[in-house]
DRENPA-3360 file (N, C-alpha, C; in nm, 2 decimals, always signed):
BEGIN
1 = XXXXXXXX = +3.26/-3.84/-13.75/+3.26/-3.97/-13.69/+3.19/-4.07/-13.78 ~ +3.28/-4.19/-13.80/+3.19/-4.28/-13.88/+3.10/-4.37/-13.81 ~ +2.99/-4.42/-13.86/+2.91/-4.46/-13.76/+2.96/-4.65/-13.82 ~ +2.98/-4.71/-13.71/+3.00/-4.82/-13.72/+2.93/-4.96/-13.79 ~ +2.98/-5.02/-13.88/+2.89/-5.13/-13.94/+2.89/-5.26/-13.93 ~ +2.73/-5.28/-13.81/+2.77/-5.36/-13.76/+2.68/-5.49/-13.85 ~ +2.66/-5.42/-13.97/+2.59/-5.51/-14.05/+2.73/-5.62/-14.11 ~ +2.75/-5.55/-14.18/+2.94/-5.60/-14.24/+2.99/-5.71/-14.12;
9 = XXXXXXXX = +3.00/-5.67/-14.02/+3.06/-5.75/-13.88/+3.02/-5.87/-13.87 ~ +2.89/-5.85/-13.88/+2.79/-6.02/-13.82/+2.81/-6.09/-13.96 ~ +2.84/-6.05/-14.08/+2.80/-6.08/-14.24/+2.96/-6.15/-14.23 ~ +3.08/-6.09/-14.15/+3.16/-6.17/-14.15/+3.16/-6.29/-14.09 ~ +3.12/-6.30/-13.93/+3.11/-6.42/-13.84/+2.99/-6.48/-13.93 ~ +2.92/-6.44/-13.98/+2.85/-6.56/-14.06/+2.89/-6.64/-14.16 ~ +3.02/-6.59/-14.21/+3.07/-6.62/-14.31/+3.21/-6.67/-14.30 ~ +3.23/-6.68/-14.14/+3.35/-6.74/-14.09/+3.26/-6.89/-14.03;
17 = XXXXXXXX = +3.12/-6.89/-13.98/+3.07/-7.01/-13.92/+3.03/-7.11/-14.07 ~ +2.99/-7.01/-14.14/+2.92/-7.09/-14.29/+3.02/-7.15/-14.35 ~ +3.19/-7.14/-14.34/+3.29/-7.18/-14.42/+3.42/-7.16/-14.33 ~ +3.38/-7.22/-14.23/+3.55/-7.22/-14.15/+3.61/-7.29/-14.17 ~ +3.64/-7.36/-14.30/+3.78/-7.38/-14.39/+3.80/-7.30/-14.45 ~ +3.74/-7.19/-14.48/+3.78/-7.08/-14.57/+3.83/-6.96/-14.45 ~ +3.84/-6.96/-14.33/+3.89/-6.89/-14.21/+4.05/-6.89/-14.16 ~ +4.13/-6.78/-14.20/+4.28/-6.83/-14.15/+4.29/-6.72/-14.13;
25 = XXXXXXXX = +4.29/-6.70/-13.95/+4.31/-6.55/-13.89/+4.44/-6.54/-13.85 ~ +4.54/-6.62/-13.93/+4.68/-6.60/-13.92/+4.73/-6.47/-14.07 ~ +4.62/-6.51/-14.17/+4.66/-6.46/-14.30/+4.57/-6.38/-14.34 ~ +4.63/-6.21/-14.42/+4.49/-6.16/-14.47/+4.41/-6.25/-14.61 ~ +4.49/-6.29/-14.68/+4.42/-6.38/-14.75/+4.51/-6.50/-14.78 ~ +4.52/-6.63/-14.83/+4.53/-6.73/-14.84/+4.48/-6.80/-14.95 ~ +4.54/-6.87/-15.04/+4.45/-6.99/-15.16/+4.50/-7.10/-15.10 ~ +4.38/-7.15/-15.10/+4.38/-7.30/-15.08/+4.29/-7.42/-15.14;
33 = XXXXXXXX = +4.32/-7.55/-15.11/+4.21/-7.61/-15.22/+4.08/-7.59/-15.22 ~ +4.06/-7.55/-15.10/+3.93/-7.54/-15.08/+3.88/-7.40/-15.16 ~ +3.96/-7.32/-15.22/+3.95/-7.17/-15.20/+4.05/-7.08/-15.18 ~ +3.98/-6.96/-15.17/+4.05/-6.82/-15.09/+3.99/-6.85/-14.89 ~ +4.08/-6.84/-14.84/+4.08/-6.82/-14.72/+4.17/-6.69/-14.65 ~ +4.11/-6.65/-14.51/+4.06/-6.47/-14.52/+4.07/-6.52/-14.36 ~ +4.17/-6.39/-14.34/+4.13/-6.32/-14.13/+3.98/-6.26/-14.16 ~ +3.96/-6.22/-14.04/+3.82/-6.16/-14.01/+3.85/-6.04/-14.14;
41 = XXXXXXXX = +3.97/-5.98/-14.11/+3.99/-5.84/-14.19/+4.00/-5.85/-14.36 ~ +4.04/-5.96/-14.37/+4.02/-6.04/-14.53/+3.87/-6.03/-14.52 ~ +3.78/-6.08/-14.46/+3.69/-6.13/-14.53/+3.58/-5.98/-14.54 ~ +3.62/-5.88/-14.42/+3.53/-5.77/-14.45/+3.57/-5.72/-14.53 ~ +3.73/-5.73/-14.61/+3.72/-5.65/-14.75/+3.64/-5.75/-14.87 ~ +3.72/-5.90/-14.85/+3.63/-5.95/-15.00/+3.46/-5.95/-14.97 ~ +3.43/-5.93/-14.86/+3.28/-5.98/-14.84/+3.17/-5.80/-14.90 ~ +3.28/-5.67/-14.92/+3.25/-5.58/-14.95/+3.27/-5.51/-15.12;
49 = XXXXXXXX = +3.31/-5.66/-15.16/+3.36/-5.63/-15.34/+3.49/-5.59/-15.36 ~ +3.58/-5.59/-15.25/+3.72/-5.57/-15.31/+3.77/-5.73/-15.33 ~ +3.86/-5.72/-15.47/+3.93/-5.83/-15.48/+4.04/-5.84/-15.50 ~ +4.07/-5.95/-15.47/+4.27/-6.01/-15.41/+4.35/-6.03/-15.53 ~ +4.43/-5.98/-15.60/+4.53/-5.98/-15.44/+4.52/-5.76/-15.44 ~ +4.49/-5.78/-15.33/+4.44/-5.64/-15.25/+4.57/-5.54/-15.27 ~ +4.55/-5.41/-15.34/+4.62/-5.34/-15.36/+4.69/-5.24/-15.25 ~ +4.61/-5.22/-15.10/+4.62/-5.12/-15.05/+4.60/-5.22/-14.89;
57 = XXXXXXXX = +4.63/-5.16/-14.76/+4.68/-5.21/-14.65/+4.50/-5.31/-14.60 ~ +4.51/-5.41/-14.59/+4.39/-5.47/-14.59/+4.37/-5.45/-14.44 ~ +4.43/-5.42/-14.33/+4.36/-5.38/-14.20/+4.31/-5.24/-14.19 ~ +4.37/-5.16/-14.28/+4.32/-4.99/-14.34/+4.22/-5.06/-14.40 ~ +4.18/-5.09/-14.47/+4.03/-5.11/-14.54/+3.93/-5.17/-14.46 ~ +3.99/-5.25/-14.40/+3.89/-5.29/-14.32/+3.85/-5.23/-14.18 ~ +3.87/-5.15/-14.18/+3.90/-5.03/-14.07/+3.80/-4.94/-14.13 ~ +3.78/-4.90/-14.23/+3.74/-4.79/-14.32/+3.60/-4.82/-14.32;
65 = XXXXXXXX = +3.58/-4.97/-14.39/+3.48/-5.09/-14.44/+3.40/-5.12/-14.29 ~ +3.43/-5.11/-14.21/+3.38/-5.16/-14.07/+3.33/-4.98/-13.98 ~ +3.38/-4.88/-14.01/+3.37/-4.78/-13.93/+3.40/-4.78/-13.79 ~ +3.53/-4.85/-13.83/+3.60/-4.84/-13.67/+3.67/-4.73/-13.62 ~ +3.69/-4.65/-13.50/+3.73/-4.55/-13.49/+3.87/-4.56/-13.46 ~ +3.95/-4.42/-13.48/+4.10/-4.45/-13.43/+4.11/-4.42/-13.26 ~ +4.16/-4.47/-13.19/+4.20/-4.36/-13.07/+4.27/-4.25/-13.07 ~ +4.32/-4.18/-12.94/+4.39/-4.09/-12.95/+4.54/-4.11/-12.96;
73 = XXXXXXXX = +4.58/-4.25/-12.96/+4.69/-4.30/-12.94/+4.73/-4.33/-13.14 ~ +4.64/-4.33/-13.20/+4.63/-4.36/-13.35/+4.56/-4.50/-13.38 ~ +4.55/-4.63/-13.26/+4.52/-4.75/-13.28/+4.36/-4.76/-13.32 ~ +4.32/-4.82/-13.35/+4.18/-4.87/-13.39/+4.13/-4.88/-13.26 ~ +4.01/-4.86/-13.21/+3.88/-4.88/-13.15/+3.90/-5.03/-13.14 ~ +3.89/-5.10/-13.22/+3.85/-5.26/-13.29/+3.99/-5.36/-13.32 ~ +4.11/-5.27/-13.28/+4.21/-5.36/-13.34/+4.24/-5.50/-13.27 ~ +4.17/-5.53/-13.19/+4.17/-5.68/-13.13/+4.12/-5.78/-13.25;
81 = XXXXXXXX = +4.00/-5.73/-13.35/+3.96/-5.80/-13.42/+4.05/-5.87/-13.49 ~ +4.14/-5.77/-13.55/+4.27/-5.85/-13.65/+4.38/-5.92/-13.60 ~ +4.37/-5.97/-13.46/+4.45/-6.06/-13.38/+4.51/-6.16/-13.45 ~ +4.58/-6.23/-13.45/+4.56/-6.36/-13.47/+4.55/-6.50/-13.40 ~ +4.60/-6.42/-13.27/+4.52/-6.53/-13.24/+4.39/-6.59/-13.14 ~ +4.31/-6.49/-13.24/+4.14/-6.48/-13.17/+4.09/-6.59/-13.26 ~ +4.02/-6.65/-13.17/+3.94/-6.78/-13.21/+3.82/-6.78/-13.27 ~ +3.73/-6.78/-13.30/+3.56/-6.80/-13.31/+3.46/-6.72/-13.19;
89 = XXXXXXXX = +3.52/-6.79/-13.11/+3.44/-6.72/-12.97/+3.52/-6.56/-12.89 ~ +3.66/-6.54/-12.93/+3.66/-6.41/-12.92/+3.63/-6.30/-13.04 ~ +3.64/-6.42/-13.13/+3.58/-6.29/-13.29/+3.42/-6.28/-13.24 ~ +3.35/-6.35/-13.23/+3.17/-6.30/-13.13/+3.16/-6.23/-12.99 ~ +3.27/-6.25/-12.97/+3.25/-6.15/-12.80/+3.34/-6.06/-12.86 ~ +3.40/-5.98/-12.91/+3.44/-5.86/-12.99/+3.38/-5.80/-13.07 ~ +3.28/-5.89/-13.15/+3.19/-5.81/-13.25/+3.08/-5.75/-13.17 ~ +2.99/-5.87/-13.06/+2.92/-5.78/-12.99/+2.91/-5.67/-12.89;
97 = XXXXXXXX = +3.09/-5.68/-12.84/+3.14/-5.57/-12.78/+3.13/-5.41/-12.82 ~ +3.19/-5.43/-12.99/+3.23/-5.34/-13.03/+3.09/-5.28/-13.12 ~ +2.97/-5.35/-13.14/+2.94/-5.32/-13.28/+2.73/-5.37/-13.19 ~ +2.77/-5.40/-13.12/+2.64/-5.46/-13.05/+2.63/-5.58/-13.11 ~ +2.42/-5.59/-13.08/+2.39/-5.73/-13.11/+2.35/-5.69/-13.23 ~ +2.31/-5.80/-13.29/+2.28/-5.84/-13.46/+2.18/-5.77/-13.50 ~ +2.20/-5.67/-13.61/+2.11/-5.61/-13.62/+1.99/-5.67/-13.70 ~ +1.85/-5.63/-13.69/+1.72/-5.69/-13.76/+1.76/-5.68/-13.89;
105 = XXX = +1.73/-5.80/-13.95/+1.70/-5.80/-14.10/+1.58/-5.74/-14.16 ~ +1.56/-5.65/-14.22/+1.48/-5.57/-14.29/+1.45/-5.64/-14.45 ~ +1.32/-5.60/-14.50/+1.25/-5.65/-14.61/+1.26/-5.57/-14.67;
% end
């Protein structure tokens, strides 16, 4: 069993609140003027050192990258995450669903 990371999780919504122009939970990645813009599942692979254009299934990575579990049916634990059309406030009420609350930052 992989143990779930819910460090990665909050490192995303912090990085969807710090640059929500760079946020397009329609697309796994996106160029735009502003930048590269990223679904939640974009951003937990580039926020983990993989770079675009992404060789391999970017909801599998980010599945892998997150330690989401599969069910018995084969679906993700988590696959609501990669919605599209989850807003801000369902990507925070799914992260602390699935992953708890934020974990302490350590020194």
């Amino acid at each position: 069993m992989t143990a779930p990371n819910a460090e990665l999780a909050w490192r995303v919504l912090d990085q969807i609140d710090a640059h929500p122009e760079l946020w397009n939970q329609m697309k796994w990645t996106q160029e735009t003027d502003c930048g590269t813009a990223a679904c939640f599942a974009g951003w937990a692979c580039l926020l983990s050192g993989d770079k675009e254009p992404f060789a391999f299934s970017v909801s599998r990575r980010a599945v892998e990258l997150l330690g989401i579990e599969y069910d018995e049916s084969g679906e993700t634990d988590g696959h609501e995450l990669f919605e599209g059309t989850n807003d801000r406030i369902a990507l925070g009420w799914l992260v602390a669903e699935y992953f708890g609350p934020r974990p302490a930052v350590t020194s």
